[in-house]
Backbone as CSV, one residue per row, in Angstrom:
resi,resn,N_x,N_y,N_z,CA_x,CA_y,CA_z,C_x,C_y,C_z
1,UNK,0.849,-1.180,0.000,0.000,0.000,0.000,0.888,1.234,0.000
2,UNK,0.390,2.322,-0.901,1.183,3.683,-0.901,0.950,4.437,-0.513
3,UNK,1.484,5.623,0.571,0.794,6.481,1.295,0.840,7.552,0.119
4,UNK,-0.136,8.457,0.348,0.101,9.436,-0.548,-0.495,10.674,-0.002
5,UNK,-0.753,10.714,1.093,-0.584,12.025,1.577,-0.366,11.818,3.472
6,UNK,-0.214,12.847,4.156,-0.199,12.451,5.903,-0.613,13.932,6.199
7,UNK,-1.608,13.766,7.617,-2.723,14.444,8.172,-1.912,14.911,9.538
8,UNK,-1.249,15.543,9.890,-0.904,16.294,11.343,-2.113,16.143,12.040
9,UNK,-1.420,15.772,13.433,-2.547,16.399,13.999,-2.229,18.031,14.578
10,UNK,-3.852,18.364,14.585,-4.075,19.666,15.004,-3.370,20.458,13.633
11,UNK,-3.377,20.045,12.342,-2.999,20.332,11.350,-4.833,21.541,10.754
12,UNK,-4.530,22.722,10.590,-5.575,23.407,10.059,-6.367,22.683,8.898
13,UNK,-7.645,22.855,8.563,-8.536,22.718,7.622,-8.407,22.963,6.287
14,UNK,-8.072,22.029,5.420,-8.172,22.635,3.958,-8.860,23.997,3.615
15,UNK,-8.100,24.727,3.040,-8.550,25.667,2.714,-10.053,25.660,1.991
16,UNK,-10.211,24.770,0.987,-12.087,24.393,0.590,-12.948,23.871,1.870
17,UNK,-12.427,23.375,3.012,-13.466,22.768,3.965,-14.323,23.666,3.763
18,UNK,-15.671,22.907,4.398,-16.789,23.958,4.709,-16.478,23.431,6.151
19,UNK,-16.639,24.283,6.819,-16.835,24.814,8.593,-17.966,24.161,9.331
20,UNK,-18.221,23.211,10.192,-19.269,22.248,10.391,-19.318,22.217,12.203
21,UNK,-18.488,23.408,12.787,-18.432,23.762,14.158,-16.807,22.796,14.569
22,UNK,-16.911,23.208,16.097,-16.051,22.145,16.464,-16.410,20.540,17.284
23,UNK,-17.499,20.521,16.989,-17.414,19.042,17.393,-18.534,18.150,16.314
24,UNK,-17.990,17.843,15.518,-19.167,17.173,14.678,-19.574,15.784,15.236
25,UNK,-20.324,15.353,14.804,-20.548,13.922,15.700,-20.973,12.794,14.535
26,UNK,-21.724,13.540,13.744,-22.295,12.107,12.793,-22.323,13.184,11.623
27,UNK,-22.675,12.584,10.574,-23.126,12.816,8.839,-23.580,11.860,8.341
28,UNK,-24.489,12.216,7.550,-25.333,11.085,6.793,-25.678,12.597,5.400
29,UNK,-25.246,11.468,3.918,-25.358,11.841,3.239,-26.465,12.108,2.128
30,UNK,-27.294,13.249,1.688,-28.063,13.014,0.872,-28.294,12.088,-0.350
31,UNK,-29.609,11.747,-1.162,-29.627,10.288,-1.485,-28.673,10.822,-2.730
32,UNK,-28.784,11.943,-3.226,-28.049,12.588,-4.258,-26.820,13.126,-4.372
33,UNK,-26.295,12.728,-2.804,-25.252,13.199,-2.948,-24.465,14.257,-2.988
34,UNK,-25.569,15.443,-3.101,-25.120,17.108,-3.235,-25.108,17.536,-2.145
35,UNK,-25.895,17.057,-0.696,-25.679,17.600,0.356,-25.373,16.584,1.681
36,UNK,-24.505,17.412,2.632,-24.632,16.476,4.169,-24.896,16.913,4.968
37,UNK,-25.351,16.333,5.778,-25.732,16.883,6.886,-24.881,16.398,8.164
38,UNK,-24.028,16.971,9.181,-23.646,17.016,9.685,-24.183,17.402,11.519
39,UNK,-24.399,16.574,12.533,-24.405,16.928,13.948,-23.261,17.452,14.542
40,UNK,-23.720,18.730,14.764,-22.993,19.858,15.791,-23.322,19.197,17.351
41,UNK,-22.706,18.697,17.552,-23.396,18.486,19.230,-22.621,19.847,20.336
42,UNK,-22.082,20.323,19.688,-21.284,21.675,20.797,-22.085,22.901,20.675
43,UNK,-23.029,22.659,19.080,-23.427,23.818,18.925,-24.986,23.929,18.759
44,UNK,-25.457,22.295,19.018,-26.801,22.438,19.010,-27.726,22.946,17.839
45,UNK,-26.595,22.506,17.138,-27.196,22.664,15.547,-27.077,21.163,14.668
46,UNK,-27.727,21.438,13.529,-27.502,20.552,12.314,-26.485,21.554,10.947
47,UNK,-25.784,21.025,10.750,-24.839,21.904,9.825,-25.506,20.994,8.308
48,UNK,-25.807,21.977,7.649,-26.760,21.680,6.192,-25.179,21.947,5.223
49,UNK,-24.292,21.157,4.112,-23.511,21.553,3.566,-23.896,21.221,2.519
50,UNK,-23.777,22.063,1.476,-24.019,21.897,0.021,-22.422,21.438,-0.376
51,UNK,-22.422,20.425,-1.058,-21.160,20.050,-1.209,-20.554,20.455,-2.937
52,UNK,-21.699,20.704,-3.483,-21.331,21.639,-4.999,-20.588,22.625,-4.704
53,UNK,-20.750,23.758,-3.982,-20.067,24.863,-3.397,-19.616,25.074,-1.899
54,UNK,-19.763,23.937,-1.432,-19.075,23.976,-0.074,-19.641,25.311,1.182
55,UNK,-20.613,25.694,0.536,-21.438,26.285,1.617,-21.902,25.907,2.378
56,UNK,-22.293,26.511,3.789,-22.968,25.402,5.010,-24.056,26.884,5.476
57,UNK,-25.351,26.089,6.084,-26.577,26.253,6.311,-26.711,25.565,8.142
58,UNK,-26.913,26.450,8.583,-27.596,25.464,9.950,-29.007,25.640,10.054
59,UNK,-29.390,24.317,11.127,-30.610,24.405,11.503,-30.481,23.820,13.044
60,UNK,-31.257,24.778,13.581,-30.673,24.691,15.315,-32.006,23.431,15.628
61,UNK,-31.494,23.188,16.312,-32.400,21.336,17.198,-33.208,22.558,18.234
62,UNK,-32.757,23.453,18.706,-33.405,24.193,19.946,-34.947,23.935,19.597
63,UNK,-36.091,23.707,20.617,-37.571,23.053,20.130,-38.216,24.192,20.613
64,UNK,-37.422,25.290,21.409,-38.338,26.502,21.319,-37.228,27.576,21.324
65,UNK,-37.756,29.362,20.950,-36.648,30.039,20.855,-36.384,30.202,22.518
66,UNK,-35.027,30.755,22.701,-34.191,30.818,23.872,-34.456,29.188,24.684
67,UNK,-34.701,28.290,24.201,-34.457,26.862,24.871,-33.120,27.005,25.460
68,UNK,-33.043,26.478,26.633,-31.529,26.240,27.333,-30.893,25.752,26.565
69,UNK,-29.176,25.745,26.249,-28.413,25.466,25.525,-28.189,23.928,26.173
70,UNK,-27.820,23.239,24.810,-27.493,21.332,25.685,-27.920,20.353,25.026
71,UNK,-28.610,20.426,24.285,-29.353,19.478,23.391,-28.680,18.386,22.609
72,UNK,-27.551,18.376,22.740,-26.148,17.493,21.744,-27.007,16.531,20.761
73,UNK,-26.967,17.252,19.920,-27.979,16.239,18.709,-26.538,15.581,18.182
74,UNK,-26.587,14.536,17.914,-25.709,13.241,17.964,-25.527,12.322,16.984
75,UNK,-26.772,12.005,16.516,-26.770,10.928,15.104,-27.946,11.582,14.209
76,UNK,-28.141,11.235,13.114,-28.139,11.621,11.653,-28.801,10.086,11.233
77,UNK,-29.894,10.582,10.588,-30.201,9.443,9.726,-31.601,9.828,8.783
78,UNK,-31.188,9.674,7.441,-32.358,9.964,6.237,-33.637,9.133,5.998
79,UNK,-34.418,9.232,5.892,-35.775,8.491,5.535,-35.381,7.716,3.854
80,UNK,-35.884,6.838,3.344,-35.173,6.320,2.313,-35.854,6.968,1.435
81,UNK,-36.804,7.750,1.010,-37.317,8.701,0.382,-36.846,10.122,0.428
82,UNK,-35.753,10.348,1.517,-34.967,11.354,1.604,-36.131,12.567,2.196
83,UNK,-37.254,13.045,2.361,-37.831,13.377,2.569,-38.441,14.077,4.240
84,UNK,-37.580,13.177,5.318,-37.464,13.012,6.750,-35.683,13.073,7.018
85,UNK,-35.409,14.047,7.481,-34.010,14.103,8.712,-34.264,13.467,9.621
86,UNK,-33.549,12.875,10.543,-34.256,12.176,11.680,-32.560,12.345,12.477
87,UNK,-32.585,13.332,13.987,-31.842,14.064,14.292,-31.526,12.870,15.872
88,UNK,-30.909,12.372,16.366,-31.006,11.865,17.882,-30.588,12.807,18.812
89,UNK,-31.355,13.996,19.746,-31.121,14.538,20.404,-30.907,14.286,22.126
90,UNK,-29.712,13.341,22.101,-29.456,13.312,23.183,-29.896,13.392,24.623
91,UNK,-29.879,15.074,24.532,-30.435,15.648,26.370,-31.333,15.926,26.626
92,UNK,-32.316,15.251,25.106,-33.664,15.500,25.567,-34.457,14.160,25.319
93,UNK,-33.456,12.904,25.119,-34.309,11.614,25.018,-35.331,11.643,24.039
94,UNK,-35.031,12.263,22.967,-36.003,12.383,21.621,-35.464,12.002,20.536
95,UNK,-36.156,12.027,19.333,-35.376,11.772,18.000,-36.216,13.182,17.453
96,UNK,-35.653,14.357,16.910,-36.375,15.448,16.240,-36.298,14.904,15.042
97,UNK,-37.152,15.375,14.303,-37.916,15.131,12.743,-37.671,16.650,11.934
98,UNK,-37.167,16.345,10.637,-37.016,17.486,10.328,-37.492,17.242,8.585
99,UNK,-37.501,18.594,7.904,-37.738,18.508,6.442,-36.647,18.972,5.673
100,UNK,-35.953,18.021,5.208,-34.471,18.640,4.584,-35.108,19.509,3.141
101,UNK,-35.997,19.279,2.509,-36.523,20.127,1.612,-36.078,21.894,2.169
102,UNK,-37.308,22.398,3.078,-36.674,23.534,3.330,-36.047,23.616,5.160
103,UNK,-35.527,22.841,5.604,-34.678,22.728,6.891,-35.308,22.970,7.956
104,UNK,-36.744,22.557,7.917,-37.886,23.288,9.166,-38.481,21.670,9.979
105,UNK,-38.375,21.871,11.422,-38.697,21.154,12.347,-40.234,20.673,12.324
106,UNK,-40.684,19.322,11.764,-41.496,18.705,12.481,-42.428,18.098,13.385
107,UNK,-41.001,17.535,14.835,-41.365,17.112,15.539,-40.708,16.633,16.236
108,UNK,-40.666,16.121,17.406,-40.063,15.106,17.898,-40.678,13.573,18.324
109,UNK,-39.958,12.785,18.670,-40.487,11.065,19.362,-39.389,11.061,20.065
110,UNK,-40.322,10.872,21.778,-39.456,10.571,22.283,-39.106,8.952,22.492
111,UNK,-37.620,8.738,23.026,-37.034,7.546,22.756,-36.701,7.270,24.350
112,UNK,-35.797,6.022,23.883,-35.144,5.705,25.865,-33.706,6.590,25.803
113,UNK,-33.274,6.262,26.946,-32.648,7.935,27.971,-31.026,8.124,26.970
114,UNK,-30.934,9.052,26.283,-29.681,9.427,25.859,-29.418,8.669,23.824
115,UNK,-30.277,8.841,23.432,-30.222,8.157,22.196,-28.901,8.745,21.462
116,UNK,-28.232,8.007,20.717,-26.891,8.210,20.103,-26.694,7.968,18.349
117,UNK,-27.741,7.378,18.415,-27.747,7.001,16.684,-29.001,6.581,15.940
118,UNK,-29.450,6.935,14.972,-30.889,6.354,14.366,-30.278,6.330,12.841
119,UNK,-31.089,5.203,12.278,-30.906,4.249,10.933,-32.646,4.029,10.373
120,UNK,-32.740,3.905,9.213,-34.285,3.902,8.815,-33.646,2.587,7.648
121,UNK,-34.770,1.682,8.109,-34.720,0.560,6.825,-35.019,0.894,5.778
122,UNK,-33.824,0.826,4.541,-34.224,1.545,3.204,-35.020,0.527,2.410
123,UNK,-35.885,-0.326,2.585,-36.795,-0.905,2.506,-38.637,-0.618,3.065
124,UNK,-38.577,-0.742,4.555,-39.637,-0.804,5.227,-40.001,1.238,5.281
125,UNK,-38.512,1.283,5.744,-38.360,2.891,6.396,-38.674,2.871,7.754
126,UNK,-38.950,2.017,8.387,-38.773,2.154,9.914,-37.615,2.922,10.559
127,UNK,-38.012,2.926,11.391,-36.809,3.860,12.140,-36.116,3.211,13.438
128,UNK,-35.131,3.141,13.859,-34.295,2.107,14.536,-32.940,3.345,15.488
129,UNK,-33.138,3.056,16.699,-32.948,4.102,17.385,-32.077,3.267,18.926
130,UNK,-30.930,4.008,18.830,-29.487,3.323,19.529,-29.628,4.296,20.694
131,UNK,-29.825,3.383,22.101,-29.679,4.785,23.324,-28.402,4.276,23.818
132,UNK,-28.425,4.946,24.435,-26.675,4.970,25.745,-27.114,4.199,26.784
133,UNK,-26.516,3.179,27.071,-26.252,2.903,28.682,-26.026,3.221,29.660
């Protein structure tokens, strides 16, 4: 095997990165491929990146305005119709629902205590939801 490039650590960001906060946690990619979506869990956002132009879009998890800060949305997972975000918000034992069409909140379901990851059968489309111990 040939190396062909090496990553420093604490080595700065490609100059093209798009900016996705400092703690990302998960991504799950659109079915098309043009966009990701990225969990901010530091920032209590969803980072929306258009990957044609490397622009980024957030959409805050907060479920009302001035909600206490804390929410560490965590895992990422698409509806197989692409149609449903499905966000695992952590500190609030929910899964938020979102519309990646135009980036606007749904809903939530709540789940058991500290959920960390959700997956949708790209078949059935169920939704399948990983808590913490």
């Amino acid at each position: 095997m040939k190396q062909t490039s090496e990553i420093s650590p604490g080595a700065p960001a490609a100059p093209d990165a798009a900016n996705t906060g400092t703690l990302p946690d998960s991504m799950v990619l659109s079915q098309d491929g043009k966009t990701a979506y990225v969990a901010e869990a530091d920032q209590d956002a969803i980072a929306v990146v258009d990957l044609t132009n490397q622009s980024v879009k957030t959409i805050s998890v907060n479920p009302y305005p001035n909600a206490p800060f804390g929410i560490a949305p965590n895992g990422l997972g698409l509806s197989p119709d692409g149609q449903r975000l499905y966000v695992t918000d952590g500190m609030l034992n929910a899964v938020g629902v979102y519309s990646p069409a135009d980036n606007t909140w749904l809903g939530q379901v709540p789940v058991g205590w500290y959920p960390t990851a959700v997956l949708t059968d790209p078949v059935t489309g169920k939704v399948f939801v990983a808590n913490s111990t």
